[in-house]
DOSE-672855 format. One record per residue: residue number from 1; residue in one letter; z negated, y, x negated of N, C-alpha, C in turn. Coordinates in Angstrom, 1 decimal, always signed. Layout:
N
 seq type    nc3    nc2    nc1   cac3   cac2   cac1    cc3    cc2    cc1
 NUM    A      Z      Y      X      Z      Y      X      Z      Y      X
...
This chain:
262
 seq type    nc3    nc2    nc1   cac3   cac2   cac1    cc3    cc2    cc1
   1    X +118.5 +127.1 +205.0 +119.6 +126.6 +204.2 +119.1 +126.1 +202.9
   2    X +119.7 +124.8 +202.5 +119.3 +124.2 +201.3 +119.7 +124.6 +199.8
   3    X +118.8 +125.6 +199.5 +119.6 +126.4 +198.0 +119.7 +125.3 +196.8
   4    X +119.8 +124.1 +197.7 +120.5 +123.3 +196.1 +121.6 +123.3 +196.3
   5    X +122.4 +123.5 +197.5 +124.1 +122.9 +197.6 +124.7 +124.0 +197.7
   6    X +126.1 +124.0 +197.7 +126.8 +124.9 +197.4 +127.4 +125.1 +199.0
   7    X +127.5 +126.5 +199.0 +127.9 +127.1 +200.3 +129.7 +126.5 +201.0
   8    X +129.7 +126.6 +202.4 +130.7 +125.9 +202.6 +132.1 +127.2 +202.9
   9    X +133.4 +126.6 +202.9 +133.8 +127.6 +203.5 +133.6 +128.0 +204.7
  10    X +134.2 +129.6 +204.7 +134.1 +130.3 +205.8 +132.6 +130.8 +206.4
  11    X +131.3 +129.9 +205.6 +130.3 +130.4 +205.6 +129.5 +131.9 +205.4
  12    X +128.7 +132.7 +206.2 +128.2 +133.7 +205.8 +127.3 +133.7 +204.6
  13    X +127.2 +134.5 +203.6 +125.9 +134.5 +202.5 +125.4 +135.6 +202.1
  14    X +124.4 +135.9 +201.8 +123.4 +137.1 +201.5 +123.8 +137.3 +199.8
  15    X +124.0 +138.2 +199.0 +124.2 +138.0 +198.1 +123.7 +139.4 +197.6
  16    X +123.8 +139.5 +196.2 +123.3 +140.5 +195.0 +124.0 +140.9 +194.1
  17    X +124.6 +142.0 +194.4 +126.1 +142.5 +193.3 +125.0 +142.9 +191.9
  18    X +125.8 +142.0 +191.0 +125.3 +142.1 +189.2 +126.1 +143.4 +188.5
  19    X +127.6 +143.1 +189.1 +128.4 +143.8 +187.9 +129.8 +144.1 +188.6
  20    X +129.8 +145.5 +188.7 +131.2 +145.9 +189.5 +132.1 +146.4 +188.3
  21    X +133.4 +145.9 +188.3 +134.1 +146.1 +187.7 +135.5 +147.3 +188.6
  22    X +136.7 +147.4 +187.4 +137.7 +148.2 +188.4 +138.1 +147.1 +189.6
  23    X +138.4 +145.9 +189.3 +139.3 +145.5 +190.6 +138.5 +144.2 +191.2
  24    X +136.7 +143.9 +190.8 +136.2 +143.1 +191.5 +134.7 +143.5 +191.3
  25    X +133.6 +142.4 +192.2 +132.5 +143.0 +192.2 +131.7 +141.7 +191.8
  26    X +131.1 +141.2 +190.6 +130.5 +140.0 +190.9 +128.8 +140.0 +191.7
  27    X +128.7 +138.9 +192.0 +127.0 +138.5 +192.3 +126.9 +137.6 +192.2
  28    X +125.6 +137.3 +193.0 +124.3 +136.0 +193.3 +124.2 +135.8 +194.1
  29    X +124.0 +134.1 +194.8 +124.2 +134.3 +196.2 +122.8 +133.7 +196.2
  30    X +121.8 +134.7 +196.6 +120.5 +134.5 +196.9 +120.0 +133.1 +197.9
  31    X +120.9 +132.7 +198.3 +120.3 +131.5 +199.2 +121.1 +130.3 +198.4
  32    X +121.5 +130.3 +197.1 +122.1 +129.2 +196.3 +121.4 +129.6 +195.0
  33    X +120.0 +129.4 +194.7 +119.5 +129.5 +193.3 +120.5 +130.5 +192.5
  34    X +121.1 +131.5 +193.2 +121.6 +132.4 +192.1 +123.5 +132.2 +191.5
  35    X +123.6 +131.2 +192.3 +124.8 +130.5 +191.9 +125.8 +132.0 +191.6
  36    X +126.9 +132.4 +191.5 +127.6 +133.1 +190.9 +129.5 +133.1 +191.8
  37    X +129.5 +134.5 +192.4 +130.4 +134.8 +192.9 +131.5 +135.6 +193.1
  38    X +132.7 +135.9 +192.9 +133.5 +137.3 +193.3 +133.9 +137.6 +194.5
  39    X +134.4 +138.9 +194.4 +134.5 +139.9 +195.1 +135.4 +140.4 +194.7
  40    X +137.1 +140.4 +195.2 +137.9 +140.9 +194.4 +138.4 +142.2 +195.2
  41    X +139.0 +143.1 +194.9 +138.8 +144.3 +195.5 +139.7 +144.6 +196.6
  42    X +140.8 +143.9 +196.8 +141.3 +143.6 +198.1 +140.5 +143.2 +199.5
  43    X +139.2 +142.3 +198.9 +138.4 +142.0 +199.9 +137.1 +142.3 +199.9
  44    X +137.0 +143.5 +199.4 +135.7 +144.5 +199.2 +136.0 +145.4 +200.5
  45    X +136.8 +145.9 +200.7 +137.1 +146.6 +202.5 +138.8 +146.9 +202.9
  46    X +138.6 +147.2 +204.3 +140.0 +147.2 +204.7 +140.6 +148.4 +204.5
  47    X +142.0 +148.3 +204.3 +142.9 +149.6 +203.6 +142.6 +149.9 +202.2
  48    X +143.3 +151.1 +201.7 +143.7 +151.4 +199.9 +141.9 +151.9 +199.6
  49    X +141.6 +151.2 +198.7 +140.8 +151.5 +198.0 +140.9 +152.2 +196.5
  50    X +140.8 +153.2 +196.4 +140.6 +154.1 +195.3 +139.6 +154.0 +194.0
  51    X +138.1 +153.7 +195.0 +137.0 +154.0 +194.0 +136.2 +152.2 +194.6
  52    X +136.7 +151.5 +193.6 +135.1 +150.0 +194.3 +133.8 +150.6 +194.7
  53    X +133.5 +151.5 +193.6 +131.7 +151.8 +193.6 +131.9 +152.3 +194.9
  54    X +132.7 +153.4 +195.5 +132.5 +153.8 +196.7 +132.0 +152.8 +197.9
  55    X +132.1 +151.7 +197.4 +131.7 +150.6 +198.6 +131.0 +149.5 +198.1
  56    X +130.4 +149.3 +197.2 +129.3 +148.4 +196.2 +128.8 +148.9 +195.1
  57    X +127.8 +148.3 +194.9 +126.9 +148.8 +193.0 +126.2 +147.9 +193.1
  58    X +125.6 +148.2 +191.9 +124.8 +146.9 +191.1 +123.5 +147.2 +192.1
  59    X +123.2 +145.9 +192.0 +121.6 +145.7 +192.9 +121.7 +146.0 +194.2
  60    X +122.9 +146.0 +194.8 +123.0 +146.2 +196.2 +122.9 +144.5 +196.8
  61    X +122.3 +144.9 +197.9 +122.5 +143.3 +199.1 +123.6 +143.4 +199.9
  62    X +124.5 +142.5 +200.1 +125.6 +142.2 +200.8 +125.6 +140.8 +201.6
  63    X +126.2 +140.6 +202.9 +127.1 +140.1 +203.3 +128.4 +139.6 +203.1
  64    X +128.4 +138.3 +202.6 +130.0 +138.1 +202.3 +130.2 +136.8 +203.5
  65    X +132.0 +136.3 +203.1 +132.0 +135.2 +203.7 +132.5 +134.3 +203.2
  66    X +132.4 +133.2 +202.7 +133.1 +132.6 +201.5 +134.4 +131.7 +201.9
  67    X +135.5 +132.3 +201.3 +136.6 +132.3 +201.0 +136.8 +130.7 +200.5
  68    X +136.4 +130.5 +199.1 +137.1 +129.2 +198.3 +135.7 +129.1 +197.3
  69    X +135.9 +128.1 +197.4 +134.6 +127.2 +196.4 +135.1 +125.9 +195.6
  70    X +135.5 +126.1 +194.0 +135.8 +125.5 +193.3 +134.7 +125.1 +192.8
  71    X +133.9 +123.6 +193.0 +132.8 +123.5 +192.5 +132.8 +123.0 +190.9
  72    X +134.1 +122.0 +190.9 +134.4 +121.8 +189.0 +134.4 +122.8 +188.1
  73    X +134.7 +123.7 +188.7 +135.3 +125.8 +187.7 +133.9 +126.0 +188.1
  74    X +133.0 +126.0 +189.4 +132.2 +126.4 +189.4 +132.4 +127.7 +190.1
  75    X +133.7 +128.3 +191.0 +133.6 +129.8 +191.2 +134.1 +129.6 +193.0
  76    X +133.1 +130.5 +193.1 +132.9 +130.9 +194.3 +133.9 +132.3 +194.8
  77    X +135.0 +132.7 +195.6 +135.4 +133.4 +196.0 +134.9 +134.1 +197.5
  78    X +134.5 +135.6 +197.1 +134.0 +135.9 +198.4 +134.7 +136.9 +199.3
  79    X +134.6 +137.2 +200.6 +134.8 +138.5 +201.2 +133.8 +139.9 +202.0
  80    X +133.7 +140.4 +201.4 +133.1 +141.7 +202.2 +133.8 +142.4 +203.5
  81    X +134.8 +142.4 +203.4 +136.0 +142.9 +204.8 +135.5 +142.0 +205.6
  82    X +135.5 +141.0 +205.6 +135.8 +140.1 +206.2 +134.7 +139.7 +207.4
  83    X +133.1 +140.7 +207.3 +131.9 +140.3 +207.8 +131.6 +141.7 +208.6
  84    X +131.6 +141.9 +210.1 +131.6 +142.8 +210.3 +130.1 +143.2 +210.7
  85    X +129.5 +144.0 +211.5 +128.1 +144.7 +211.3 +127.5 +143.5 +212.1
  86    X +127.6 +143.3 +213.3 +126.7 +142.7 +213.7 +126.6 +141.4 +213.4
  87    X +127.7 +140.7 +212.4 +127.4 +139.3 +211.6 +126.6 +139.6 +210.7
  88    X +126.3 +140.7 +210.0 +125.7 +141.7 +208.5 +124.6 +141.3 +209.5
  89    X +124.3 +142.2 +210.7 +122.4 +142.2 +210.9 +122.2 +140.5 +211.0
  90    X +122.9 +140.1 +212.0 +122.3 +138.2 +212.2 +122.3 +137.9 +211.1
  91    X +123.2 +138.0 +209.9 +123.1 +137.2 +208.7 +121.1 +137.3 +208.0
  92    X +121.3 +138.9 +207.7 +120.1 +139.3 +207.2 +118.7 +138.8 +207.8
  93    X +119.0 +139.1 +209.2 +117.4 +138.3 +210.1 +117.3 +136.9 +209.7
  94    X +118.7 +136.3 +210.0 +118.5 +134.7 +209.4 +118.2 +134.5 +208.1
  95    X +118.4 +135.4 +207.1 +117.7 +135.2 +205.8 +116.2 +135.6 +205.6
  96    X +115.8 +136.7 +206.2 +114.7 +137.3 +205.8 +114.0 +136.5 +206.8
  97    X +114.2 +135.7 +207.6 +113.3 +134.7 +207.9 +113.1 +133.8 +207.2
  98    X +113.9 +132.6 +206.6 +114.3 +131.7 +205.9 +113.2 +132.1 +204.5
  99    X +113.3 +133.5 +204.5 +112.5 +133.7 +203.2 +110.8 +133.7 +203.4
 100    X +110.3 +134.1 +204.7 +109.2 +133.9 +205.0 +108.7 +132.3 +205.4
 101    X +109.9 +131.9 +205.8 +109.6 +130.2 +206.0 +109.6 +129.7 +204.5
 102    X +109.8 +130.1 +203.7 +109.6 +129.4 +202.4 +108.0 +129.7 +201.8
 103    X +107.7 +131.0 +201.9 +106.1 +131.3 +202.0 +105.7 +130.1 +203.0
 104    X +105.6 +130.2 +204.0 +104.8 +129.3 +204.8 +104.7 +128.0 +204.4
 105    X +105.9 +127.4 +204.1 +105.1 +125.8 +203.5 +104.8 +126.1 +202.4
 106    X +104.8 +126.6 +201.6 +103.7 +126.5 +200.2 +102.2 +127.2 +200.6
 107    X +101.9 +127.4 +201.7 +100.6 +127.1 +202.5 +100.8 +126.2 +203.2
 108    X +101.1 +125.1 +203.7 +101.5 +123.9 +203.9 +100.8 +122.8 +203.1
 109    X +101.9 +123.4 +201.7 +101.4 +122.3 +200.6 +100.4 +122.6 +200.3
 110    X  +99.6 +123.7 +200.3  +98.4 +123.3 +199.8  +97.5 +123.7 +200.5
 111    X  +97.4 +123.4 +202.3  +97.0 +122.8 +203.1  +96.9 +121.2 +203.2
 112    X  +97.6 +120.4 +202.9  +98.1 +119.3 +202.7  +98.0 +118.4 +201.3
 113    X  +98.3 +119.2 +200.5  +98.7 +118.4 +199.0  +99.6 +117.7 +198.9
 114    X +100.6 +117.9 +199.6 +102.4 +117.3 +199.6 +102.8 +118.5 +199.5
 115    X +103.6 +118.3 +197.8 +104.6 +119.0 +197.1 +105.5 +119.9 +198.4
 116    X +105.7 +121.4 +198.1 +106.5 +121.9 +198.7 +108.0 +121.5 +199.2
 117    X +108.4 +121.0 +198.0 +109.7 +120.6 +197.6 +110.1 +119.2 +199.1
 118    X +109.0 +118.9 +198.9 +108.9 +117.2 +199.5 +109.5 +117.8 +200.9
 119    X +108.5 +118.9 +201.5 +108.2 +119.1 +202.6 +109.6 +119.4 +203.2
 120    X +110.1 +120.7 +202.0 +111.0 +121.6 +202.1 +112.3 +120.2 +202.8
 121    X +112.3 +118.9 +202.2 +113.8 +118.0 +202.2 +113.6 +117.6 +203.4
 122    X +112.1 +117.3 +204.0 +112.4 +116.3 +205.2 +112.5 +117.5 +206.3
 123    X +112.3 +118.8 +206.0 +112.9 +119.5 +207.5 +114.5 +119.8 +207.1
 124    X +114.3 +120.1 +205.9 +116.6 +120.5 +205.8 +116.8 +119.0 +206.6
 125    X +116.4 +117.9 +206.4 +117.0 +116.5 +206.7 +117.4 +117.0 +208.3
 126    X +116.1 +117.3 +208.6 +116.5 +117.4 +210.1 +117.2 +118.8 +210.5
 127    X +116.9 +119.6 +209.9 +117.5 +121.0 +210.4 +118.7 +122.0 +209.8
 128    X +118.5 +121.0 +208.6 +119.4 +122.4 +207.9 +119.2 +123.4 +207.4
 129    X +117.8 +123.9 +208.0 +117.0 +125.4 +207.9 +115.7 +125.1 +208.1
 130    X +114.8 +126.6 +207.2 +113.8 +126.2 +207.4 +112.8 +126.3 +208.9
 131    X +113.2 +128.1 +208.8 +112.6 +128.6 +210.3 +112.3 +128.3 +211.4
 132    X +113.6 +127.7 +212.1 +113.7 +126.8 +213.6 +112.5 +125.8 +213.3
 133    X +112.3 +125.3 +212.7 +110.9 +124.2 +212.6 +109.9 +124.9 +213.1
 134    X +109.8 +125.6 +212.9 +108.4 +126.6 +213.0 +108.2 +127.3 +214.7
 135    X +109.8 +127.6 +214.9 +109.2 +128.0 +216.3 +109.6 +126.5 +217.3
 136    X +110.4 +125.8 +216.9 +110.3 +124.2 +218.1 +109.1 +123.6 +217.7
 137    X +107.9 +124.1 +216.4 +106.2 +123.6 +216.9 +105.7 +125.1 +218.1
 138    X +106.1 +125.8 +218.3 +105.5 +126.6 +218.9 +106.2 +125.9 +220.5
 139    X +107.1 +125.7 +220.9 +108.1 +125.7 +222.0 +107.3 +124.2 +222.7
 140    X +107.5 +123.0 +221.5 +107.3 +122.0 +221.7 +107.0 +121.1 +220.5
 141    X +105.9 +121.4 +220.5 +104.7 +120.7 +219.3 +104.9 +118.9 +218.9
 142    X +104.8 +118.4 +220.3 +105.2 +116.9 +220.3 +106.4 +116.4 +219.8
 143    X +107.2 +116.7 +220.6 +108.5 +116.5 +220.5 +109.0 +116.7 +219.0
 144    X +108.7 +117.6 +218.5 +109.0 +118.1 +217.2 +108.6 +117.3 +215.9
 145    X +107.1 +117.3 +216.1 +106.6 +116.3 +215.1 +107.0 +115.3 +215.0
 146    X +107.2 +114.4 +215.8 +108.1 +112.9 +216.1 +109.5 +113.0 +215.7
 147    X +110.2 +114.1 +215.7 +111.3 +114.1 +215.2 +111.2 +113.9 +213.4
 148    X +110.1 +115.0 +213.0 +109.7 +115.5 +211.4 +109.6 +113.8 +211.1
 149    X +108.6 +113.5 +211.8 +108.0 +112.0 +211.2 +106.9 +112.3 +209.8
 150    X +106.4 +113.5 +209.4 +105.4 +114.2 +208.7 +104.2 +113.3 +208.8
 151    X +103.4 +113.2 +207.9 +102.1 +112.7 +207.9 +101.1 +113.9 +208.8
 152    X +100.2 +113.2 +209.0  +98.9 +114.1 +209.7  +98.7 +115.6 +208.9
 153    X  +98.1 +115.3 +207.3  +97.9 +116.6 +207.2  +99.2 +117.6 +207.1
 154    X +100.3 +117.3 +206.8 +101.4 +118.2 +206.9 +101.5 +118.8 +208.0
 155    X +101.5 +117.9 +209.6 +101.4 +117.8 +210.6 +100.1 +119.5 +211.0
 156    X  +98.7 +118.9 +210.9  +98.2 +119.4 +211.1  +98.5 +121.1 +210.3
 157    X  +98.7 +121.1 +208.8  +98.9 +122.4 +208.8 +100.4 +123.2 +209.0
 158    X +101.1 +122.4 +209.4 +102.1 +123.0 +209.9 +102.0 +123.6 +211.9
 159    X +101.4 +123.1 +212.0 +101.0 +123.3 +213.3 +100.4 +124.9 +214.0
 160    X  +99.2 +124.7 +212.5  +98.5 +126.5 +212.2  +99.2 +127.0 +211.9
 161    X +100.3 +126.6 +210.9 +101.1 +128.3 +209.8 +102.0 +128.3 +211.5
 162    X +102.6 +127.5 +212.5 +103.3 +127.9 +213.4 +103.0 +128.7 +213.8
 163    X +101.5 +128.2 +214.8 +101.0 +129.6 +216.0 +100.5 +130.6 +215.5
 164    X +100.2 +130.7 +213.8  +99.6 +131.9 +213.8 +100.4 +133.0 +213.4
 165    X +102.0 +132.4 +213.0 +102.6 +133.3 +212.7 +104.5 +133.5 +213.4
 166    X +104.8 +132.8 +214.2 +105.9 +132.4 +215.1 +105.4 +133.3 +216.5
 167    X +105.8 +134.1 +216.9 +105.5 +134.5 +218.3 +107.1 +134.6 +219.3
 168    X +107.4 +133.8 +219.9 +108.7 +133.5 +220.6 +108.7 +134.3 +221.6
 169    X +109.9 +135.4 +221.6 +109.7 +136.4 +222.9 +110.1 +135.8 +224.2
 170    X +109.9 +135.9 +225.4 +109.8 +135.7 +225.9 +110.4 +136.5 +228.1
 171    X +110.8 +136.2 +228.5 +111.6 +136.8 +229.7 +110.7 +135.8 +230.9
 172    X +110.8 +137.1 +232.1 +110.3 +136.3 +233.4 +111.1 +136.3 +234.4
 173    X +111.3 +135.5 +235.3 +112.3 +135.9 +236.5 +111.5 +135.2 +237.4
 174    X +111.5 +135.4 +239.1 +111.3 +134.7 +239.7 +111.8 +134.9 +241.3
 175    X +111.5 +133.7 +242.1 +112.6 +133.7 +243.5 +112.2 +133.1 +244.3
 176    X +112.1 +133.2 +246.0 +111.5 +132.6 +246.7 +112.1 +131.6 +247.0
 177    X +111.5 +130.1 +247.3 +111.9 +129.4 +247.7 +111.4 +128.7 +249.5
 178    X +112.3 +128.6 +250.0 +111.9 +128.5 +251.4 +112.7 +126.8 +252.2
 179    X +111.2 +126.3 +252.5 +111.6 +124.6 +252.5 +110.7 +124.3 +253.8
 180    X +111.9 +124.0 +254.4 +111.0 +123.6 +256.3 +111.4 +122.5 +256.2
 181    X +110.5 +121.4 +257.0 +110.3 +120.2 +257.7 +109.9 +120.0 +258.7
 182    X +110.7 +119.0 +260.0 +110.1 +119.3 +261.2 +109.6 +117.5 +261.2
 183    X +110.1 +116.9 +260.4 +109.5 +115.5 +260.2 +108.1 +115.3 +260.3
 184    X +107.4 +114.3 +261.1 +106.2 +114.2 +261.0 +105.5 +114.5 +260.0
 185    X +106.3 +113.7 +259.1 +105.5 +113.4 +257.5 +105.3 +115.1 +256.6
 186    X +106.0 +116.1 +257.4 +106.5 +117.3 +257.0 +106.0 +117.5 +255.7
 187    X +105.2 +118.1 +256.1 +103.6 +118.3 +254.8 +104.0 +117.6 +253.5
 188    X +104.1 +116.3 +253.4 +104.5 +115.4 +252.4 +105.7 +115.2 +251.9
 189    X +106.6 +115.7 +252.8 +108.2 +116.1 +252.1 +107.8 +117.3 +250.8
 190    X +107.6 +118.2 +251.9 +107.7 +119.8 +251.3 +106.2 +119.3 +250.1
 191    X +105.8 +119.2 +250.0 +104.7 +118.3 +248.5 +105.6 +117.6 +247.2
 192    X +106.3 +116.4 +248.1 +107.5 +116.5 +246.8 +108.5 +117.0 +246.7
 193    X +109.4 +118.1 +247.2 +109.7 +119.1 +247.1 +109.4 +119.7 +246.0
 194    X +107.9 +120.1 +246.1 +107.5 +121.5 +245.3 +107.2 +120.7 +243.8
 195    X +106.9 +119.6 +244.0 +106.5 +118.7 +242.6 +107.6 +118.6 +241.8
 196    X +108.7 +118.4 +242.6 +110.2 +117.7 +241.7 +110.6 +119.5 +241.3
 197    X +110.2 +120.7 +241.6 +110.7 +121.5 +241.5 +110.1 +121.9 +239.9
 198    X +109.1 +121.4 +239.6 +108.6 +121.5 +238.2 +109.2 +120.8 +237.4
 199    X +110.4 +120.1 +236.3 +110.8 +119.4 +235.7 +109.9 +119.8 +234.2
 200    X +109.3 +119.3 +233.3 +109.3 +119.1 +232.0 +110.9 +119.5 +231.2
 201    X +110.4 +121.1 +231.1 +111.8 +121.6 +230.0 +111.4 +122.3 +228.8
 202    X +112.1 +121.7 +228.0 +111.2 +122.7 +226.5 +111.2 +124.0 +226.5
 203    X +110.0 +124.4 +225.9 +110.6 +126.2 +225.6 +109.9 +126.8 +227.1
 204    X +109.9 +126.2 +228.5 +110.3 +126.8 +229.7 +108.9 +126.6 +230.3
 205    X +108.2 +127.2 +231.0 +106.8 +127.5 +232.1 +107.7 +127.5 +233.5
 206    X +106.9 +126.4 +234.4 +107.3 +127.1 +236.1 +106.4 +127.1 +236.8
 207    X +105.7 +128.1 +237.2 +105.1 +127.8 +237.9 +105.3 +127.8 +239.7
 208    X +104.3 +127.2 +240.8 +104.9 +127.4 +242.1 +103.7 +128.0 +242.6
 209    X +103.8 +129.1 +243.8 +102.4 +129.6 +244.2 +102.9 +129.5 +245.9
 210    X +101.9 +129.6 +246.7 +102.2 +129.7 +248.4 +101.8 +131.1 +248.5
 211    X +102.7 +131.1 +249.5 +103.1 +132.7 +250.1 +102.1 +132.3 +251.6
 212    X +103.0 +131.6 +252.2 +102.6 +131.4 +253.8 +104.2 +130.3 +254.1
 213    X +103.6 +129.3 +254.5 +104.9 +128.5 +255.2 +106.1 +129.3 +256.1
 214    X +107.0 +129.3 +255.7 +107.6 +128.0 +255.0 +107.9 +128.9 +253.6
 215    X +107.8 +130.0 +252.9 +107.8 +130.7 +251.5 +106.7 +130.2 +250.3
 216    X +107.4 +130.4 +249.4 +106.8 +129.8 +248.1 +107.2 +130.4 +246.9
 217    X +107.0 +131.1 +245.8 +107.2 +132.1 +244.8 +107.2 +131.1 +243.6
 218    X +108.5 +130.9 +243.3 +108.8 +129.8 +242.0 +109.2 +130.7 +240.7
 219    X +107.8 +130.9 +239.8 +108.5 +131.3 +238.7 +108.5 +130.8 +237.4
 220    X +110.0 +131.6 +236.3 +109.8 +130.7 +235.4 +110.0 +131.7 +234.5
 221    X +109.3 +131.2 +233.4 +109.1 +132.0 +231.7 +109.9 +131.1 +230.6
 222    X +111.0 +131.7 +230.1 +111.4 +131.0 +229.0 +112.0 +131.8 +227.6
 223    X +112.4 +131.7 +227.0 +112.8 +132.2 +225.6 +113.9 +133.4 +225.9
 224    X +114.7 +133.4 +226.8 +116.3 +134.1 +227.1 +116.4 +134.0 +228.7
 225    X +116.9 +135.1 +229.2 +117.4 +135.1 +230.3 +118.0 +133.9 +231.0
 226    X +119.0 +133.4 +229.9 +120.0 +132.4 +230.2 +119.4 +131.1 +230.8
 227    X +118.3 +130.6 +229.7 +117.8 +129.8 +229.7 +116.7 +129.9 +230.9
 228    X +116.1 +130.8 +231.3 +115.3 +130.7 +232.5 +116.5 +130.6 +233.7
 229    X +117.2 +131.8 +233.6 +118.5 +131.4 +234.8 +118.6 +129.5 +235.3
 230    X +119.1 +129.0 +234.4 +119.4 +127.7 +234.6 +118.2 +127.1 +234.4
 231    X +116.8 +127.5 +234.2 +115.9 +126.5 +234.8 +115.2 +126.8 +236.3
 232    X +115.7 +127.7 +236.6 +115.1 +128.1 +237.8 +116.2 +127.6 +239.2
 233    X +117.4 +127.4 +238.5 +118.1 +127.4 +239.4 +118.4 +125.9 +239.5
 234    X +118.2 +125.3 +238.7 +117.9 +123.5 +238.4 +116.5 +123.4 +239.2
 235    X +115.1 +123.9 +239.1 +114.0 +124.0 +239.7 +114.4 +124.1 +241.8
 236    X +115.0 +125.0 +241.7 +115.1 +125.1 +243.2 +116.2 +124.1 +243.8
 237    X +117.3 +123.6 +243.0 +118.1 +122.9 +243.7 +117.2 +121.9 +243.8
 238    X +116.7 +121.1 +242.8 +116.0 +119.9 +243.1 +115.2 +119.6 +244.1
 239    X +114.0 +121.0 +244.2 +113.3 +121.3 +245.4 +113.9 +121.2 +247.1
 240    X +115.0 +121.8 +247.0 +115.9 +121.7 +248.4 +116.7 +120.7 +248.7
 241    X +117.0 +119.9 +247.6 +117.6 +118.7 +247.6 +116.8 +117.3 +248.2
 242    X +115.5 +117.8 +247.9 +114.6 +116.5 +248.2 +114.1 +117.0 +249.6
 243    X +114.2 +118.1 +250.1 +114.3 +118.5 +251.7 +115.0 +118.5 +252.7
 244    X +116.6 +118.2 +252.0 +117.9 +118.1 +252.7 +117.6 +117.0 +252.9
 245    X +117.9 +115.5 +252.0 +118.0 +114.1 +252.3 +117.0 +114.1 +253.0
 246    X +115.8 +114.7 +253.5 +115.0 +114.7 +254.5 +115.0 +115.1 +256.2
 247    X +116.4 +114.9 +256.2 +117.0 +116.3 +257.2 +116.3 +117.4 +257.2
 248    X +115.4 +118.0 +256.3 +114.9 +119.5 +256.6 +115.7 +120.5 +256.0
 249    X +115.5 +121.4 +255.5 +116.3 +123.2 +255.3 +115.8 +123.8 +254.5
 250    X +116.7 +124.2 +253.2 +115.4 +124.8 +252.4 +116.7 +125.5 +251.4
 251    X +116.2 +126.7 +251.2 +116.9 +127.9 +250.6 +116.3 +128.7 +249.4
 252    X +117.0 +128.9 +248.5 +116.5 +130.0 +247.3 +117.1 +131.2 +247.2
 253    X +116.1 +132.6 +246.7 +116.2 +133.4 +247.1 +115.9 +134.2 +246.0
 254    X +117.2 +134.5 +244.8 +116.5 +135.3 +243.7 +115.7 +136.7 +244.0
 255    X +114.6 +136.7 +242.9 +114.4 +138.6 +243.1 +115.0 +138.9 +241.8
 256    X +114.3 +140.4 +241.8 +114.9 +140.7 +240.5 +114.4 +140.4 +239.4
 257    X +114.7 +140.7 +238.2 +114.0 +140.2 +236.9 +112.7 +140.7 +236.9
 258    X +111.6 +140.1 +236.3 +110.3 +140.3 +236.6 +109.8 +141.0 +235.2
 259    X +110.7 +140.9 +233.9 +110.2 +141.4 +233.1 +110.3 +141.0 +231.4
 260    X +110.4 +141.3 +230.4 +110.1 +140.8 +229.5 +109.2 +140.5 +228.4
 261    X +108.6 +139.8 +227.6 +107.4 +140.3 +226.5 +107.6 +139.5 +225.6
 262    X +106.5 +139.7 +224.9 +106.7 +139.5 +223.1 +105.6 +138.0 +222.9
């Protein structure tokens, strides 16, 4: 997130209570150069509040969600109620990354010798954020660069701070696929079959191994469950698809999940 602009509504923010008062709580909103926010005590937590400190202090990190942003006045209205635990953890992982992605290009820039700042504009251009850059060079290096449009050396040392410090977890699944042909040409169906069964997908590995005719073990490794789900299941239709319009017969056969790693 670009800590020059001002946060939008209804946005999540990381912030740093300065100064709690009886009926509000001010801060910093750490991903806006410090910009300046309240906390009014209605929206510090739900139901009668008695004591604020009981639920904020100075130098604490919070989750808020921003309410109203007068940028002429310059004031930022926030909520604490309003962010419940598991927006609190996603919020914080998305920052305490964002924070290590800002270490990483200032090895960048002086990998390179293009100003941090420089580097910092042309990925917000494209992203918004810093982090996601870092693992779509890990996922898909090509594709990625050509989007950046980065010179070589940026290029080049953005490439290293990726793999040596982005590790994308990772899920396996895999399922038999079974493709008969009684067509002369058989052999050469079931060939492009298994070739169309590989598509170029980002992020995604498939590989195909032989069992014994007419079985074949199609597996695929990708980022999330989800995402292997629907490449494997894209993978095998295509494969049985280019066996059908062949009048031949060809069926997929999930197993169970094969596993996950880091």
């Amino acid at each position: 997130m670009n800590e020059r602009d001002w946060p939008d509504q209804g946005e999540l923010v990381v912030c740093t209570v300065t100064n709690v008062k009886d009926f509000v709580a001010f801060v910093t909103l750490d991903e806006y150069k410090g910009r300046e926010g309240l906390i009014p005590i209605a929206e510090v937590a739900r139901g009668w509040i008695k004591h604020i400190r009981d639920f904020v202090r100075e130098g604490q990190k919070v989750v808020c969600k921003v309410l109203h942003v007068n940028r002429e006045r310059g004031h930022i209205d926030l909520s604490l109620k309003d962010v419940n635990e598991h927006q609190r953890r996603e919020k914080i992982h998305e920052w305490k990354n964002e924070q290590k992605a800002h270490r990483w290009i200032e090895f960048i820039s002086e990998a390179s010798g293009v100003e941090a700042e420089t580097i910092e504009d042309t990925i917000y251009a494209q992203y918004g954020m810093l982090y996601p850059v870092f693992e779509d060079v890990v996922l898909d290096e090509e594709t990625t660069l050509q989007k950046l449009g980065v010179e070589k050396k940026v290029a080049d040392a953005l490439i290293q701070v990726a793999h040596e410090n982005v590790k994308i977890p990772q899920v396996t699944i895999s399922g038999h696929l079974i493709l008969t042909s009684t067509k002369p040409d058989g052999v050469n169906i079931i060939r492009r079959a298994l070739r169309s069964a590989q598509p170029k997908l980002q992020g995604v590995k498939i590989e195909l191994n032989y069992v014994g005719a007419p079985k074949y073990i199609i597996k695929v490794t990708a980022p999330d469950y989800k995402q292997a789900e629907r490449s494997i299941e894209k993978a095998a239709k295509a494969a049985i698809g280019v066996v059908e319009r062949a009048d031949g017969e060809g069926k997929f056969v999930r197993k169970q999940r094969a596993g996950k790693s880091q």
